[in-house]
N, C-alpha and C positions, 0 to 999 in steps of 0.2 A: 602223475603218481598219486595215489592217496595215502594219505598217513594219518595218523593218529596221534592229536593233539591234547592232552590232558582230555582223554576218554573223549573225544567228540570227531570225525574223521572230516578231512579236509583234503582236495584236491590240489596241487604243485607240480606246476609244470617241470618235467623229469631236469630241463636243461638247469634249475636249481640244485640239481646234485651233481656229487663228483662219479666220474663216470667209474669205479666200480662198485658201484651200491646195489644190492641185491635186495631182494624181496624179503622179508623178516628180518631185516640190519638194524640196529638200534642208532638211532642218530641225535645228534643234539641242534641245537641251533644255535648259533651264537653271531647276535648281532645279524649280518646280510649272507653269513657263509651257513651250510649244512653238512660236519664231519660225522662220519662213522666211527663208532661207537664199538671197535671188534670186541674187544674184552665183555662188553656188558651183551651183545650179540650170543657169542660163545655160549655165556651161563642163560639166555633163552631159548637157546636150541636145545 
């Protein structure tokens, strides 16, 4: 998957995410886990 890292795009292999994570999801990272983000998703769609 590619993401976006403080403006600079980075490659992550998808098995680092939970498996309902959608394409334009806002995620955070924290520490070794990567949660979604609905609420702040929501207000960028």
């Amino acid at each position: 998957m590619v993401v976006e890292i403080n403006g600079k795009t980075r490659e992550l292999s998808k098995s680092l995410f939970p498996p309902e994570i959608e394409i334009g999801n806002v995620v955070e990272i924290v520490g070794n886990k990567i949660i979604v983000l609905k609420e702040e998703t929501e207000k960028t769609s």
